[in-house]
Backbone bond lengths (Angstrom), bond angles and torsions (degrees), N, CA, C in turn:
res aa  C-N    CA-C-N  psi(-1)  N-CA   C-N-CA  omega(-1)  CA-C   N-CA-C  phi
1 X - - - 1.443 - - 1.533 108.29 -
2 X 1.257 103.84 141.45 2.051 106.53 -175.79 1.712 92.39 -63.78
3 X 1.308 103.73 167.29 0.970 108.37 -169.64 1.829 99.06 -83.65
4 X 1.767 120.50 -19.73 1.367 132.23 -155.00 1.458 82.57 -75.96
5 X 0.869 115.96 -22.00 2.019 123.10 -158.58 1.477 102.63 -90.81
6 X 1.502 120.83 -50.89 1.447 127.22 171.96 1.750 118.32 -52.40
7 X 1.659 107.92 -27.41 1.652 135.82 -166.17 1.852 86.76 -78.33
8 X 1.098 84.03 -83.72 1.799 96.03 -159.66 1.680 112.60 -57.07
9 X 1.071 116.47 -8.21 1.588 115.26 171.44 1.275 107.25 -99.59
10 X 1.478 129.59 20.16 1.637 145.55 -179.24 1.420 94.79 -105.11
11 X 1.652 89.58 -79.54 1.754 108.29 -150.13 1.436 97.31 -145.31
12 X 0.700 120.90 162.47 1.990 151.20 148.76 1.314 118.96 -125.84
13 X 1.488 119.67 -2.66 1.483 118.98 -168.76 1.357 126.19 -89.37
14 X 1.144 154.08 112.44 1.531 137.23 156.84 1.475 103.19 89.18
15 X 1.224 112.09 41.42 1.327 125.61 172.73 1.438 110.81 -83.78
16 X 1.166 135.04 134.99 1.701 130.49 -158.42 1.522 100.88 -118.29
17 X 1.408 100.97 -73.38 1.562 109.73 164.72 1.662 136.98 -93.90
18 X 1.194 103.02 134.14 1.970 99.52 163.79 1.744 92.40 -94.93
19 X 1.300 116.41 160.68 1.363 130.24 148.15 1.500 95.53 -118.33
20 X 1.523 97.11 145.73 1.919 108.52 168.36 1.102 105.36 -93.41
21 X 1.441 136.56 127.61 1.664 116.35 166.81 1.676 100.10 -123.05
22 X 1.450 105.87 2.03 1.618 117.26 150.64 1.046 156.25 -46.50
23 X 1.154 150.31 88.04 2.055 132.74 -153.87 1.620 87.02 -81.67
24 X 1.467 75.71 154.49 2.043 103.07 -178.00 1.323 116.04 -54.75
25 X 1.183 107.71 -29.71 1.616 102.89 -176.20 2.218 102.88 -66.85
26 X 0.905 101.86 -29.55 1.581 100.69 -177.35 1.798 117.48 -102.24
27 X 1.491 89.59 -2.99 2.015 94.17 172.23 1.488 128.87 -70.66
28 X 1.681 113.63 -17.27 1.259 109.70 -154.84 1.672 90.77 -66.38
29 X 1.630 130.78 -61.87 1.327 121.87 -161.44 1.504 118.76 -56.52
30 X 1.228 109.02 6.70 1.378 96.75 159.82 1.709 114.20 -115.90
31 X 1.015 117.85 13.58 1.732 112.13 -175.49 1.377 96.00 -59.93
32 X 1.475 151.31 -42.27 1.370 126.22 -145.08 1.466 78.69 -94.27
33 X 1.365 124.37 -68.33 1.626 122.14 -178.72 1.457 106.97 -5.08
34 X 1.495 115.75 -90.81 1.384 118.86 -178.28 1.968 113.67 -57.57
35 X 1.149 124.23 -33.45 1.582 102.49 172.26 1.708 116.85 -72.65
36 X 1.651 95.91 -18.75 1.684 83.52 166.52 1.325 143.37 -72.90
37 X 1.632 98.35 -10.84 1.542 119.91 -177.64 1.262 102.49 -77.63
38 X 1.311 129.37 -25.18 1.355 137.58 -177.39 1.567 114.21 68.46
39 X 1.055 111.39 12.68 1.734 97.19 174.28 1.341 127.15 -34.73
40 X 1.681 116.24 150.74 1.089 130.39 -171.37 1.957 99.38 -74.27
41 X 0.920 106.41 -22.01 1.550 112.38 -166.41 1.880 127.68 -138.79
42 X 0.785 128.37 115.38 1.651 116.75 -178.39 1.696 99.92 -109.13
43 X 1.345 113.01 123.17 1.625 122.94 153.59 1.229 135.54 -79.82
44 X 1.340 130.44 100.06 1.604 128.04 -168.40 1.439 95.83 -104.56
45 X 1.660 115.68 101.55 1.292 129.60 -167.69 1.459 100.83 -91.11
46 X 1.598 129.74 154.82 1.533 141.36 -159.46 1.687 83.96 -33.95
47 X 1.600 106.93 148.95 1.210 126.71 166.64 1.558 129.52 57.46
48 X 1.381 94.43 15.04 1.694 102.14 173.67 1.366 115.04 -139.37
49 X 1.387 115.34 27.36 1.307 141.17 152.12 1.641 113.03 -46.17
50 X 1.267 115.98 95.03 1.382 134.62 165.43 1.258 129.46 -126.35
51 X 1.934 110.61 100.77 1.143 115.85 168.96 1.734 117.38 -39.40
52 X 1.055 108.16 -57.05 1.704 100.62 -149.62 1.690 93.09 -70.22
53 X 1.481 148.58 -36.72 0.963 124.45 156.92 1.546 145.57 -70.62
54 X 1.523 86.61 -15.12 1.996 102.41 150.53 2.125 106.00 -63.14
55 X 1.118 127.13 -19.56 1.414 115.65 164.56 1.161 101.42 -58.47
56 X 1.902 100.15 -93.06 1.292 109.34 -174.54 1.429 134.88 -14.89
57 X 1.794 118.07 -33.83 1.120 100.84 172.80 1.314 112.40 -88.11
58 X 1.250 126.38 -12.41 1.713 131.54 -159.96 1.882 76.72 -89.43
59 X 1.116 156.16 -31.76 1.474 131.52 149.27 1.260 142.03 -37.27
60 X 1.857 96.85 -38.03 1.545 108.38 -177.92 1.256 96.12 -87.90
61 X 1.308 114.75 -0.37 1.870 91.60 -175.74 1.472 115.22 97.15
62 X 1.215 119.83 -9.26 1.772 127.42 -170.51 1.222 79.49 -86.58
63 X 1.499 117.83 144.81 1.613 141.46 148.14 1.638 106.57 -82.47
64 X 1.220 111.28 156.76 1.828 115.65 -166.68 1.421 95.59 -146.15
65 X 1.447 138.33 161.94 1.013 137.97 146.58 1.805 100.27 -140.93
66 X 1.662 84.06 150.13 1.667 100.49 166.19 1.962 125.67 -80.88
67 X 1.168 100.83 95.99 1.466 102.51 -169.47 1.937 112.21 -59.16
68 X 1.173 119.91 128.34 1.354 126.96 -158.74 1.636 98.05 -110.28
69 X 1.119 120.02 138.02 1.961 104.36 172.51 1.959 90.63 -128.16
70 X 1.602 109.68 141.33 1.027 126.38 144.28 0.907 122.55 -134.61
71 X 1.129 158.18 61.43 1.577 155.82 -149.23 1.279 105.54 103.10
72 X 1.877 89.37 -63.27 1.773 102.93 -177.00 1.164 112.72 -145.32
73 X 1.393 110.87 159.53 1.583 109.42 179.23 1.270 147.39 -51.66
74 X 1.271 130.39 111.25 1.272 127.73 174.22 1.569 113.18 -114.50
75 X 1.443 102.53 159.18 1.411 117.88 -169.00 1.457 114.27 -124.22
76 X 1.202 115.07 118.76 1.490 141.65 -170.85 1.767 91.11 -79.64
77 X 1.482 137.61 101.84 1.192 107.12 -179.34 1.476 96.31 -101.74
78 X 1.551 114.13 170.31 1.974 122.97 179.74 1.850 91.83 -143.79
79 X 1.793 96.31 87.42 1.152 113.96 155.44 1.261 118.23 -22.50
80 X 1.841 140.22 123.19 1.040 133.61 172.19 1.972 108.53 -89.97
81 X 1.031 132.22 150.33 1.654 134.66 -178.17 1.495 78.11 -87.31
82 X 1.505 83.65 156.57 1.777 105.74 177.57 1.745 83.18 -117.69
83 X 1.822 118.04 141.50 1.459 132.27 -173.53 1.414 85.13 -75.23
């Protein structure tokens, strides 16, 4: 069973963070999955840095950041506008 399938027959609720541990070429079938959960936050960890679904969420309103590693973690944040 996908793991999106094991998720959503739990919860959808009060979900804060996604982490990506996905490359872009294999993210698109989940963009509605994860914007439907509505998280407060999406993580695009080294190498799964994707503009065009960094839009999509800056539409839904989800804030995202690009997770950076040198030693240690840093966070690239991309302010979301409030309508």
């Amino acid at each position: 069973m996908p793991l999106y399938h094991y998720i959503s027959e739990r919860t959808q609720e009060n979900i804060h963070t996604v982490s990506l541990y996905v490359g872009a070429a294999r993210q698109e079938e989940y963009y509605d999955f994860i914007i439907n959960l509505a998280p407060k936050r999406v993580i695009f960890n080294p190498g799964t840095e994707n503009p065009q679904f960094a839009q999509k969420l800056n539409k839904a309103g989800i804030s995202w950041e690009n997770a950076l590693y040198a030693g240690f973690t840093f966070y690239e944040s991309i302010p979301v506008l409030k309508r």
